[in-house]
N, C-alpha and C positions, 0 to 999 in steps of 0.2 A: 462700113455702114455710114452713109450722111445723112446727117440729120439734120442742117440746113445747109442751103448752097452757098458756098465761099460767092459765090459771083455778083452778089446783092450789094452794090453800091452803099458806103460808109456815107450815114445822113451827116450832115454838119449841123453844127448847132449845139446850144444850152438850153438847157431850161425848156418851156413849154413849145406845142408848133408855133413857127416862122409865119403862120396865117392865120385870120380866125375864121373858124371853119362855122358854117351855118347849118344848123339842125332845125328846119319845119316840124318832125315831127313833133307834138306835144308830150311824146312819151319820152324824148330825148331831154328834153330842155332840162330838165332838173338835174340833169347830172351832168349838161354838157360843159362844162369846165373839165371832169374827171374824163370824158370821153375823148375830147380833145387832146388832154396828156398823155392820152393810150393808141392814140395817132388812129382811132377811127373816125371814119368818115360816116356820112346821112345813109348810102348806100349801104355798106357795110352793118349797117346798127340793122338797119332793115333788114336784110338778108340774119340775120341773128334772132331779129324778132316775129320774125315766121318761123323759128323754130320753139319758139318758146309757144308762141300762140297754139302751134299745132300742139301743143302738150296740154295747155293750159284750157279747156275743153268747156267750162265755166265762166272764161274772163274773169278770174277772180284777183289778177294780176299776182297770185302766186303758183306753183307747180310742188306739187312733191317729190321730195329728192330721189325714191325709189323710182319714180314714173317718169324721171327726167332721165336719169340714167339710164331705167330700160328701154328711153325712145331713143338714145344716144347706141344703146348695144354694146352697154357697158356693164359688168355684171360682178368684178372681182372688188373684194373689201377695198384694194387699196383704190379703184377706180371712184367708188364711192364717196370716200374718205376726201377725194379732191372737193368734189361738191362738196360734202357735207363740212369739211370748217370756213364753208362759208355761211351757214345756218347760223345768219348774227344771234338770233337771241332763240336757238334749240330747240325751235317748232316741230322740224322736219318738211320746213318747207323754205324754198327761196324764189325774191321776186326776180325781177327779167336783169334790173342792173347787178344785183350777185350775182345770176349766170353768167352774164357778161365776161363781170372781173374773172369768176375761175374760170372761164373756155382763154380770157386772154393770159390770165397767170399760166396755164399750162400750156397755152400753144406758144408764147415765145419762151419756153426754156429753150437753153443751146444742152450740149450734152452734159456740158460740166454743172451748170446751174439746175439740171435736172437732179443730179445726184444729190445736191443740196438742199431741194427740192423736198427729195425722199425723207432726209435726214431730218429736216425742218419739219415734216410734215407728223414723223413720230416720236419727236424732241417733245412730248405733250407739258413738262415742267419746266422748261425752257433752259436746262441746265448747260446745254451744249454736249451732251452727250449719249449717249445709247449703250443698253448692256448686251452682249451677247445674246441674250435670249429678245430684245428689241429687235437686233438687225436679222435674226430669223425671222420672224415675226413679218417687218420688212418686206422681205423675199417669200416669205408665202403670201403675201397679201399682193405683192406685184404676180403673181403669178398665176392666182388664183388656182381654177378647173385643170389648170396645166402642168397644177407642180406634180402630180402625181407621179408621172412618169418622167420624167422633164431631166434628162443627164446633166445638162450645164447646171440647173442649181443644184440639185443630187450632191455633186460633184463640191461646188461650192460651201453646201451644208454641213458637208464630212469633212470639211476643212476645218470651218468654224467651231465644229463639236470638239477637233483634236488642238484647234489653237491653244496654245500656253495664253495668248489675253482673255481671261475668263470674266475680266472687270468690267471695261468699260468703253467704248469705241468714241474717242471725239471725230470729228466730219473730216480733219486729215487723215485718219486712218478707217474713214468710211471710203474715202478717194482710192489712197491705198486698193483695199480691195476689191472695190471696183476696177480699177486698173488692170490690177493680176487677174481678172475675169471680165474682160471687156466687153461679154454677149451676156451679163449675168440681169442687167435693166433692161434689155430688150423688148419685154411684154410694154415697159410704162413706157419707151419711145412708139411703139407700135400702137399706142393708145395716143399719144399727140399724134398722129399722123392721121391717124383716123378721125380726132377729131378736129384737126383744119379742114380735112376732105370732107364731113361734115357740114361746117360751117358754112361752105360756097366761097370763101373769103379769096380764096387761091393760094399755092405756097408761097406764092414770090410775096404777096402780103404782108404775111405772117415771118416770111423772113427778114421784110424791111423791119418790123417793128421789133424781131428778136434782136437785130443787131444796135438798134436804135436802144433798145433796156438796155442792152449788154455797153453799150457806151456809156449811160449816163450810172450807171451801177458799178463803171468800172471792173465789169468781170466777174462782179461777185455775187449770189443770188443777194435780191431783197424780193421778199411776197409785197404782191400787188401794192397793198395798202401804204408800204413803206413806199414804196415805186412812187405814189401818187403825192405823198408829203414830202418826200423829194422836192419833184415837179411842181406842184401846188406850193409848195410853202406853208400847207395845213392838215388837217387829218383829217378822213374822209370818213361820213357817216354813211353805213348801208344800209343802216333801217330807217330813214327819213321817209320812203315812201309804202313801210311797209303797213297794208291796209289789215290793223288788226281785227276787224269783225267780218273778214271773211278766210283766217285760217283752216285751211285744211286739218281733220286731223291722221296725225298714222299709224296705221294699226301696228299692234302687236307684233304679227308676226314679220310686218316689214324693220318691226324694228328689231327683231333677233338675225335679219339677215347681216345688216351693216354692223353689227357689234364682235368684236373677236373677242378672243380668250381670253385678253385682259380689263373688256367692258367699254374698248373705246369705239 
């Protein structure tokens, strides 16, 4: 399985693009410093913000995380869970530059950075580790509608029931098993793939700019935000433009959808 093309040209370079790149649009400009370090272009931003638009049905320059997802055809807790931390301040809603960042945080993971990804994503106290019942957890939320039947985790699962580690999983022996079950993330790469195709952006794009994180990160995941204070040399605000007297609000029962068993 590839999950980006080895043939994508090593960018050269530190620190921010080699060019300053020009954004007309007025919806760009306020964040074009961050957008620039994420190696889009005017093009690109636009083709992103036609799909925001087409959600955003109001121009209220927010969308709701359930309605963004289901025009995405995205529908398992953990799919949602991408969007939603980036819901800066737990509305249930986010504007066009937090889509942005999570379609770019997820579409340039490599396969390694994705596992870490995962790990990162349900590490919620930030201790560096997960218990046994987390990295199920994990795997049924990658899985969704699928796991029912689904032998590769099946398989995986009755492992983890009979492991002697009953404690506590840190991200090298998240790797570990992902390794010994190399088809076991499948649904979450099958979900970046879709959502580059999505995008319009093209793979080879999305591939320049996976390789380009994956240099300047050394290899190792950092989420977006870190990505950007990197680059920047600062720490990036996401709610700078967000318009709070026109929140959405979201119902009830969208909000029993995205909640699991342990209320995240």
């Amino acid at each position: 399985l590839i999950f980006f093309s080895a043939a994508v040209p090593i960018i050269m370079g530190c620190g921010g693009s080699s060019s300053q790149v020009k954004y007309t649009n007025p919806k760009f400009v306020a964040h074009k410093d961050e957008y620039e370090a994420l190696d889009l272009s005017e093009s690109e931003l636009n083709k992103l913000l036609k799909i925001f638009k087409n959600i955003d049905a109001d121009d209220s320059g927010q969308v709701d995380i359930y309605e963004l997802v289901a025009a995405l055809q995205l529908d398992s807790v953990f799919q949602q869970k991408v969007f939603k931390m980036f819901d800066a301040d737990g509305s249930g809603n986010i504007n066009f530059f937090e889509m942005v960042l999570a379609m770019w945080d997820y579409c340039t993971l490599s396969s390694q950075t994705l596992v870490a990804f995962a790990f990162n994503l349900y590490d919620t106290n930030k201790n560096g580790t997960l218990s046994q019942k987390e990295i199920k957890q994990v795997l049924q939320d990658v899985y969704g509608e699928l796991r029912s039947n689904n032998v590769i985790l099946k398989k995986a699962m009755e492992e983890l029931s009979a492991s002697s580690q009953k404690n506590e999983f840190d991200l090298n022996s998240f790797y570990s098993f992902t390794k010994k079950h190399p088809n076991i993330m499948l649904p979450a790469f099958e979900m970046q793939n879709s959502l580059r195709t999505i995008s319009k952006l093209g793979s080879s794009a999305w591939d320049k700019k996976t390789i380009k994180r994956e240099k300047h990160c050394k290899g190792s995941y950092k989420p977006v935000q870190k990505y950007l204070t990197l680059i920047l040399g600062h720490e990036v605000n996401e709610e700078e433009e967000r318009p709070r007297s026109k929140l959405k609000k979201k119902s009830k029962n969208n909000t029993s959808e995205i909640e699991d068993e342990n209320g995240r």
